[in-house]
Structure formats: C-alpha cells, structure tokens
KEMARKE-702134 format. One line per 10 residues: number of its first residue (from 1); their letters; for each residue x, y, z of C-alpha. Coordinates in steps of 0.25 Angstrom, whole numbers. Layout:
N
NUM) A) X:Y:Z ~ ...;
END
This chain:
440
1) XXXXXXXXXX) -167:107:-35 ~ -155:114:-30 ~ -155:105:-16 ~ -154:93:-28 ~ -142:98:-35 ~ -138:101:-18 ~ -139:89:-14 ~ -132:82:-26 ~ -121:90:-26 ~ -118:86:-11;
11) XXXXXXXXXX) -119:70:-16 ~ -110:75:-27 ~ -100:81:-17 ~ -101:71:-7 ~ -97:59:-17 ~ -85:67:-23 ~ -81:70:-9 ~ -82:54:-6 ~ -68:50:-14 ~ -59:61:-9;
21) XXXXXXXXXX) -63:57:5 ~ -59:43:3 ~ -48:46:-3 ~ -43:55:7 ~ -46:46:19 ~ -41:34:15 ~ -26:38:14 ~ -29:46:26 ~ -34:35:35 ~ -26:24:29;
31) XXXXXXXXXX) -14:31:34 ~ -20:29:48 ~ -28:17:49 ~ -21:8:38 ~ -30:-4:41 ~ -41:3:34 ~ -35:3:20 ~ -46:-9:18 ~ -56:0:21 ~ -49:13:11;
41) XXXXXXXXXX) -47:3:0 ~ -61:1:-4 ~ -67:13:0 ~ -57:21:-10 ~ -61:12:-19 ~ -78:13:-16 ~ -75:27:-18 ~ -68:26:-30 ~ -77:18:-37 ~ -90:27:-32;
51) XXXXXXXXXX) -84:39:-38 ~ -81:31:-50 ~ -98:26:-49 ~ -102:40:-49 ~ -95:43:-63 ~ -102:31:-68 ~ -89:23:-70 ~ -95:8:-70 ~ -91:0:-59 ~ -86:-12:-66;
61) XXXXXXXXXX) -74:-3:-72 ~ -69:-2:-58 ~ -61:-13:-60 ~ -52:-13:-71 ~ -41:-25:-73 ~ -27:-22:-76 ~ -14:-31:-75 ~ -12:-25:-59 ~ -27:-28:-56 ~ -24:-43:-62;
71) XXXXXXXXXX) -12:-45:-54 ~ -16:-42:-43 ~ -28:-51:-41 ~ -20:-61:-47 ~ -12:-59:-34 ~ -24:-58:-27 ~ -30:-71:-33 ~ -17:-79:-32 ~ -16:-74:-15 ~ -31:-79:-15;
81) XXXXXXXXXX) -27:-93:-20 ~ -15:-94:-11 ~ -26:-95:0 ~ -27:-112:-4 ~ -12:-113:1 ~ -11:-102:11 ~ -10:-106:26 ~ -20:-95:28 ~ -30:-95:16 ~ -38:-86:24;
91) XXXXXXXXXX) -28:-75:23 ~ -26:-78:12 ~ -39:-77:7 ~ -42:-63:12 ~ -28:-58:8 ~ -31:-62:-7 ~ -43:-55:-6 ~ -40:-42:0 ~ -29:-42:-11 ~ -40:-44:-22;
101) XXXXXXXXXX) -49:-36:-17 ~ -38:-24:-13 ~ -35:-26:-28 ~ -49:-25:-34 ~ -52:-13:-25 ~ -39:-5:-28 ~ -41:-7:-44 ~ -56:-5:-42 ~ -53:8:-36 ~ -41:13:-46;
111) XXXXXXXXXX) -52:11:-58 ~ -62:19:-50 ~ -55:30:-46 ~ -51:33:-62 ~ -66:35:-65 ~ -64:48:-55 ~ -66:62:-61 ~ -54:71:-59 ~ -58:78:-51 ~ -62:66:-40;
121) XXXXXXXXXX) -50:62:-41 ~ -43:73:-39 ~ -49:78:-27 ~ -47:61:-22 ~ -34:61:-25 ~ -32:75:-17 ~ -40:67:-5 ~ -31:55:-7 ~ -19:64:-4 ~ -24:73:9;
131) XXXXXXXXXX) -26:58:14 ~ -13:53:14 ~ -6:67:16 ~ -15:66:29 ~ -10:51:33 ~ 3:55:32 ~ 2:67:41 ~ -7:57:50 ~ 4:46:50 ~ 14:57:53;
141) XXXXXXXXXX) 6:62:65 ~ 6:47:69 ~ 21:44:68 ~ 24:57:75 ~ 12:52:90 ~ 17:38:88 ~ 2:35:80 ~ -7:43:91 ~ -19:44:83 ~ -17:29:79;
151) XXXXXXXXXX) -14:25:93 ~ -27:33:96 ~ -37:23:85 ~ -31:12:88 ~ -36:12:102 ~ -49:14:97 ~ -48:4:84 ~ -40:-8:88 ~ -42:-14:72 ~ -36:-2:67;
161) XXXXXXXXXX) -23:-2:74 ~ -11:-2:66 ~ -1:-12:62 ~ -3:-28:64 ~ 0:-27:79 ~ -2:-19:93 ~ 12:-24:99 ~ 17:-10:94 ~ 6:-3:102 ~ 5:0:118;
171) XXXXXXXXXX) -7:1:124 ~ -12:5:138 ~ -25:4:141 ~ -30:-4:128 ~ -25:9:120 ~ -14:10:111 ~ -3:21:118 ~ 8:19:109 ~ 11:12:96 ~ 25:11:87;
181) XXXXXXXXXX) 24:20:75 ~ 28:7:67 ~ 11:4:68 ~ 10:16:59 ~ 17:8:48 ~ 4:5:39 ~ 1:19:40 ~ 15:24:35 ~ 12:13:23 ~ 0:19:20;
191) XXXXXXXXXX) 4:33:19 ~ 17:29:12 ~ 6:22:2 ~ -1:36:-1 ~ 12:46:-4 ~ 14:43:-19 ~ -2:43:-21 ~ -3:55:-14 ~ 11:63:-19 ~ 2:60:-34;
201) XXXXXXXXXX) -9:66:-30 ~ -2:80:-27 ~ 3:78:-42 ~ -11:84:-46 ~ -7:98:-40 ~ -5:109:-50 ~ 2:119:-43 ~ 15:112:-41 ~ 21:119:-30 ~ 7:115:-21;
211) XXXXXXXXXX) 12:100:-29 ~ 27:98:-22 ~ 22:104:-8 ~ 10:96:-6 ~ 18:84:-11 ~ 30:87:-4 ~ 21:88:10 ~ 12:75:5 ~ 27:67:3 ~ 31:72:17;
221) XXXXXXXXXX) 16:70:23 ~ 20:54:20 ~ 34:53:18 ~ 36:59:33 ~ 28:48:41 ~ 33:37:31 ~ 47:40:35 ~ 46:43:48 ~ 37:30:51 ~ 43:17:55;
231) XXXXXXXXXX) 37:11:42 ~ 51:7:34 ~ 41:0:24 ~ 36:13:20 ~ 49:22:22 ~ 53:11:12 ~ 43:15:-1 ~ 43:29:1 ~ 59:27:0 ~ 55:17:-12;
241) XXXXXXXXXX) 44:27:-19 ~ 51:40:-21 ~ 62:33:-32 ~ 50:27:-37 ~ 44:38:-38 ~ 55:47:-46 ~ 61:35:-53 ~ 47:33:-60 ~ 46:48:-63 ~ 58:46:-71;
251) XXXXXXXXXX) 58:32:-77 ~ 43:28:-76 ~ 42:14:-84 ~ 55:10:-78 ~ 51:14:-64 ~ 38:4:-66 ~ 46:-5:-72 ~ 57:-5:-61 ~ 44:-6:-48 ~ 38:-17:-56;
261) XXXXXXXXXX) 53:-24:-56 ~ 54:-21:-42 ~ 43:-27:-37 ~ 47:-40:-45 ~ 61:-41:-41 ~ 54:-39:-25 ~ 48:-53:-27 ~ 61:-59:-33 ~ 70:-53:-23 ~ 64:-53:-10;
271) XXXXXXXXXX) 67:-65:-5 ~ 82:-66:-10 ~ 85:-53:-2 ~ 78:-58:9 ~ 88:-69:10 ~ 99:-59:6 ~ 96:-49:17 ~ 94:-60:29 ~ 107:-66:24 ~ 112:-53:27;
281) XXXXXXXXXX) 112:-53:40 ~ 102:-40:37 ~ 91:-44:47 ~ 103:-43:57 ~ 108:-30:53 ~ 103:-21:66 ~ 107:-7:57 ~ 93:-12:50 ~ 80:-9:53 ~ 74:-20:62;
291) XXXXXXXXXX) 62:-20:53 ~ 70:-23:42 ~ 80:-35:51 ~ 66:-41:52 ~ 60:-41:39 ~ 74:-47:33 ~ 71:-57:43 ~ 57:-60:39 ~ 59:-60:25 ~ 71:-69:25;
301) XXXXXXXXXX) 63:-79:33 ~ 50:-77:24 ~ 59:-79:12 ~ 64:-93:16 ~ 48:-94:17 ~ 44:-92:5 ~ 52:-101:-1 ~ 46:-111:7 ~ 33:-109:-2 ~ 38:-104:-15;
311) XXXXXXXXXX) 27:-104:-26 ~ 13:-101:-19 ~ 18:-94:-6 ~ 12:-98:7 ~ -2:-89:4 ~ -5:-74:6 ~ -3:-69:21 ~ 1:-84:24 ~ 14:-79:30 ~ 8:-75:45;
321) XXXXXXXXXX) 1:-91:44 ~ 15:-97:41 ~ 23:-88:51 ~ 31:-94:62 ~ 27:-88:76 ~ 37:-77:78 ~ 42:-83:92 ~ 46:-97:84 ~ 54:-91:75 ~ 67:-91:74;
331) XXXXXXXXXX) 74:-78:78 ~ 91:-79:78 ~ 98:-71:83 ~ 98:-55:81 ~ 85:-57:72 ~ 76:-46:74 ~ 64:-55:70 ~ 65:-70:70 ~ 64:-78:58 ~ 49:-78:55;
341) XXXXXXXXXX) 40:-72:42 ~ 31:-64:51 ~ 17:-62:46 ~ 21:-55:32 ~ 35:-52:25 ~ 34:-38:27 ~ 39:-39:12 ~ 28:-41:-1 ~ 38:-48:-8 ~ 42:-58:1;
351) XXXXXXXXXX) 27:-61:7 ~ 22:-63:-7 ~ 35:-74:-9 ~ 31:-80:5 ~ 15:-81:3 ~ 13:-79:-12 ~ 24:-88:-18 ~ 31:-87:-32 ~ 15:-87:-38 ~ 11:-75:-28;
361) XXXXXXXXXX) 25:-68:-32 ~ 25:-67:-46 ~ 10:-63:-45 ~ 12:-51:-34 ~ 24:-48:-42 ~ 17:-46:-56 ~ 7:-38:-49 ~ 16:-29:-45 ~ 25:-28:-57 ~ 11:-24:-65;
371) XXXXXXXXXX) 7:-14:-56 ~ 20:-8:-57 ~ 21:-9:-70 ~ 5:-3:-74 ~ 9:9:-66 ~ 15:15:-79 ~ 3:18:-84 ~ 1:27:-74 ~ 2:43:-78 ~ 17:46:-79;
381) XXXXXXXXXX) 17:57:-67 ~ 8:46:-59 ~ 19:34:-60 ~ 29:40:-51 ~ 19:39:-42 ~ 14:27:-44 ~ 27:20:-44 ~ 30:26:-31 ~ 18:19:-25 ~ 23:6:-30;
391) XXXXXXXXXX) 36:8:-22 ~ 29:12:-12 ~ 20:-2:-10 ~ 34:-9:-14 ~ 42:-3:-3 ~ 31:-5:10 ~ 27:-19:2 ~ 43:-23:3 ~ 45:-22:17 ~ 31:-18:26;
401) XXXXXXXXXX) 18:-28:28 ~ 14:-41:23 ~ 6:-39:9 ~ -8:-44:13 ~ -13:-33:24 ~ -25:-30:21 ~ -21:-14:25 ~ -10:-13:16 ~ -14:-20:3 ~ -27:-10:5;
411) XXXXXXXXXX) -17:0:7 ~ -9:-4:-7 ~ -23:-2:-14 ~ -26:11:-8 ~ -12:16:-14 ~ -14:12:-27 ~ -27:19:-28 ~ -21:32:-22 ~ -12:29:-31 ~ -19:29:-43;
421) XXXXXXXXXX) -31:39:-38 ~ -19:48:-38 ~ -15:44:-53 ~ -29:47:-58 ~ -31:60:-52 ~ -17:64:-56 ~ -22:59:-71 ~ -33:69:-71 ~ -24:80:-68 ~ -23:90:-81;
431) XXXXXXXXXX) -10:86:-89 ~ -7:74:-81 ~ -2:63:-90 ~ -13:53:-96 ~ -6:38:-96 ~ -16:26:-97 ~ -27:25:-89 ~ -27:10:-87 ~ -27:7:-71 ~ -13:2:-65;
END
C-alpha cells in the first residue's frame, strides 16, 4: 500500500514539475536558437492545456472567442483569400495559415493556463523568469565572444544558423570561425520580448527590498545585451516601453487609449513620412546610421509601390516574387542601397500597405486597435505591464523584419502568453486587485 501512495506521488510530482520546465526552457532556448519559437509555441500550449486536463477543465473551453481572437482570424481569413491574387499563392497559403494557427494556439493556451491552481502557476511564472534572466545572461556572453557558443552549433546544425544569410559568417574548413554580432539580432528581439513579462513576475515577491534588487538585476540581465547589440530595432522598444510603462501607471485608460491611437495613425502615416523623409535628402545624410539611410530608401521605393496596388495589395509575402534583382535596380549616386523593396519592408506598417491593400489595412489596424484597447480589463497593477509589451512589438514591428517569419509571429505568441501567465499568477497573489476575468 504504501509503494501505491509512493508511486503516485512520484506521477503526481512529475506532472507538476512538467510546466515549470517548459516554461523555463522556452524563454531560455528561444534566446539561443530563435527558429525554434515553432516548436515552443505549441509545446507551451500542450503543457498548458494538460495541466488544465488534469483539473478536469473540459477541453472545449480551451477556446474562448473575444473581439482580439475574431480579428485576428479575420486577418487571417482575408491573408488566406489574398492567395487567388497573390503572384505567389503558395506563400501565401502557408502564411495565412501559420497566422491562423499562431492565433488559435496563442488564445488556446491564455484560457488554459487560467484553469491553473495558484500554486502552478506561481511556481510557472517563477520558471518563466529564471529563463529569460538566463537568456539574457547567455546573449550577453554571446555579444561579449563575438557568438562563440552559436558559432560552435552552427557547425554542427546548419538549419539552425541564425539570420536569413551565411554572407556574414567566415568559415574555414566547412566551420564557421567568425560571424557579425548583427546574426544575434533575433535573439536580442527575443530577449527584448521577455523583460516586461518577466519584470511582472518579480511583482509577486513579498519582501520588497528582495522585489527592487532582483528587478533591478532582471532589467540589467536584458536591458544590458539589448543596448549593447547592434539590433537598433530593439534598442528602439526598450526606448519606446519604459514611457509606456509609467505613463500607463499614471493615466491608464488614456495610456490604452493613446497605443490604440498610435497604431492607427502608423497605417495612415507611413507612407507620407516615407515620401517626407526621402524628399529630405535623409537617406543622404552620412551623420545617420547607414541602417537607417537604407531603409528610407526602401520604404520610399515601397511606398510608390503600394500605390501601384491600392485596395487588395499585391498578397501576403508577395513582396520577395515582385522584387527587382537587386543588380538591375537603379542606385544614384551616394545611395547606400539602390532603389529596390528588398524582400520585406522592414516596417509592418508599410508591408501591410504594399501586400494587404486598403482591405488588409483597416483589418490589421482594427486588430490591433482591439487589442490595445481590451488590455484595460487587465488588473490595474498588470496594465503597466501590459502596455509596455504592446510598445515593445510596436517599436521592433516599426523598423526590424518582414511581418510573415514564421520565427517571429511564434515569437509574438509566445510574448502574449508570458504575458498573461504572468498576469494570472500575479491575480492569485493575496491582495492583488481582482478586475474582469474575461481573456484579452
């Protein structure tokens, strides 16, 4: 008898220890191997909903529709439908279905996780932030040996080298010897995409003096690589999230309100400012950033695209089918990069003007809006928090990669749900406020 009760204990511990585990390695070897945020994504959510299973939650609840979850599969649907115009439906086609099912799974998880105990998800929450604390700590080692220990994988896993392109490595012998720091780019992203998450999480401490020094060396554990990286895109939100974050402390509904505004307004002003900024003479200016010379360029030339295919957009990830070889464009004098759209925008904004249309733009822009504007019903001490993650995706989703890679719409999921895995473990806290429960 006692062997019984043994042995179902030791099932008992092992399935309470599965969650924490996932929650802690997927931060942690996200940071590292970004390509695998495919993999994380539904496993987070399997875990999720089995914990959810074994407290006899019933499956079909794992799903709950709200205003976000519409929009976005209207999105979703209408990027499926943009495959009978696209010049590449196939692309299309998978693009509009990893959206879809990015969506389904990121929702499917957020109601799962709320069935948890507190206890489970306190101690998920916990693992959560050990993981990414750890990936900033390992993508600071990286910056810091020029990516020694990615260099090392990536001689042994070709598929899981970073970055789009192995022009920025060296090899000798077949083996990859040095790389530009600039390959670590995905990574910084990612770690940026756990602080406010994490910075939560450390919210659930009691003693408060244990509260401001963990959180003070969590901020530095990411603030530290993402500054010193060469990932602008990312220096760029954190700059973007921390007034975020206070302003909503102070003025919450006008905070939500104002992101929701902004997001709007990046639709409707993208492509004026594009024209502005190349008028100019700003992709000249050699005191910028060359980065930056060259995306004026891009988006200028983009822009004078889109207007080209104004209502339905050219379809989703049509933009590397439609682009001019980059050695028959045209390239003027002192232009950093020729006049060209290269494969994405390197701007959400403008790609969804260029490949969506008008119909795409309103559609993405309304998702958005909604999301902003549900994240009110939040906890008040969670919204900070939550807004900061919105200007976190708004400032990398302004100037980094194109919106369809499969790694970083993954990515977006995973944030939401360390995001709100955060919130509800925070909720259970004695004495924390107790706003709606409906899901954002």
């Amino acid at each position: 008898m006692a062997d019984t009760i043994d042995v179902g204990r030791s099932r008992v511990l092992s399935r309470s220890s599965l969650l924490p585990l996932v929650c802690f390695l997927s931060p942690f070897v996200t940071s590292a191997v970004p390509r695998l945020t495919w993999l994380f994504l539904p496993l987070l959510a399997l875990s999720f909903a089995m914990a959810a299973a074994r407290r006899g939650s019933d499956w079909r609840q794992l799903i709950k529709p709200n205003a976000a979850l519409w929009a976005l599969l209207l999105v979703a649907a209408y990027v499926l439908l943009g495959a009978t115009w696209a010049d590449n439906p196939a692309a299309t086609l998978i693009k509009g279905a990893l959206l879809f099912a990015a969506t389904v799974i990121t929702f499917a998880a957020i109601a799962a996780l709320a069935e948890g105990d507190a206890e489970q998800l306190r101690r998920a929450a916990f693992a959560f932030a050990i993981g990414a604390f750890l990936g900033g700590l390992f993508m600071l080692s990286e910056l810091l040996t020029d990516g020694a220990i990615t260099r090392g994988y990536a001689d042994v896993l070709n598929w899981l080298r970073p970055g789009t392109t192995i022009m920025h490595m060296k090899f000798v012998d077949g083996q990859v010897v040095k790389m530009k720091v600039s390959q670590l780019n995905q990574s910084i992203a990612i770690v940026m995409f756990n602080l406010w998450a994490g910075l939560l999480v450390l919210q659930m401490l009691e003693d408060r003096t244990r509260r401001v020094a963990l959180g003070l060396l969590f901020a530095l554990a990411i603030a530290v690589p993402v500054v010193i990286s060469e990932h602008q895109s990312s220096q760029v939100a954190l700059l973007w999230s921390v007034p975020a974050f206070f302003l909503t402390r102070l003025w919450p509904k006008t905070a939500f309100r104002a992101l929701a505004v902004i997001w709007c307004l990046g639709f409707i002003l993208v492509m004026p400012l594009a024209f502005l900024t190349y008028d100019a003479g700003l992709h000249l200016a050699t005191w910028m950033p060359n980065s930056f010379r060259a995306r004026i360029i891009i988006w200028e030339y983009t822009s004078e695209r889109a207007l080209e295919h104004p209502w339905l957009g050219i379809g989703a990830r049509s933009t590397r089918a439609e682009r001019t070889p980059a050695e028959l464009s045209e390239k003027p004098k002192d232009f950093i990069y020729p006049r060209n759209t290269t494969i994405h925008a390197h701007n959400l904004f403008l790609q969804s003007w260029y490949e969506l249309g008008l119909v795409g733009v309103i559609l993405v822009a309304v998702a958005g809006a909604i999301i902003a504007l549900r994240m009110s019903l939040l906890p008040f001490e969670v919204q900070p928090f939550a807004a900061a993650t919105f200007a976190t995706f708004l400032g990398i989703a302004s100037f980094a990669w194109g919106m369809w890679q499969t790694w970083l719409i993954c990515a977006v999921g995973l944030m939401v749900v360390y995001l709100r895995l955060a919130g509800e473990a925070y909720r259970e806290v004695p004495g924390a406020s107790r706003h709606s429960r409906r899901e954002v």
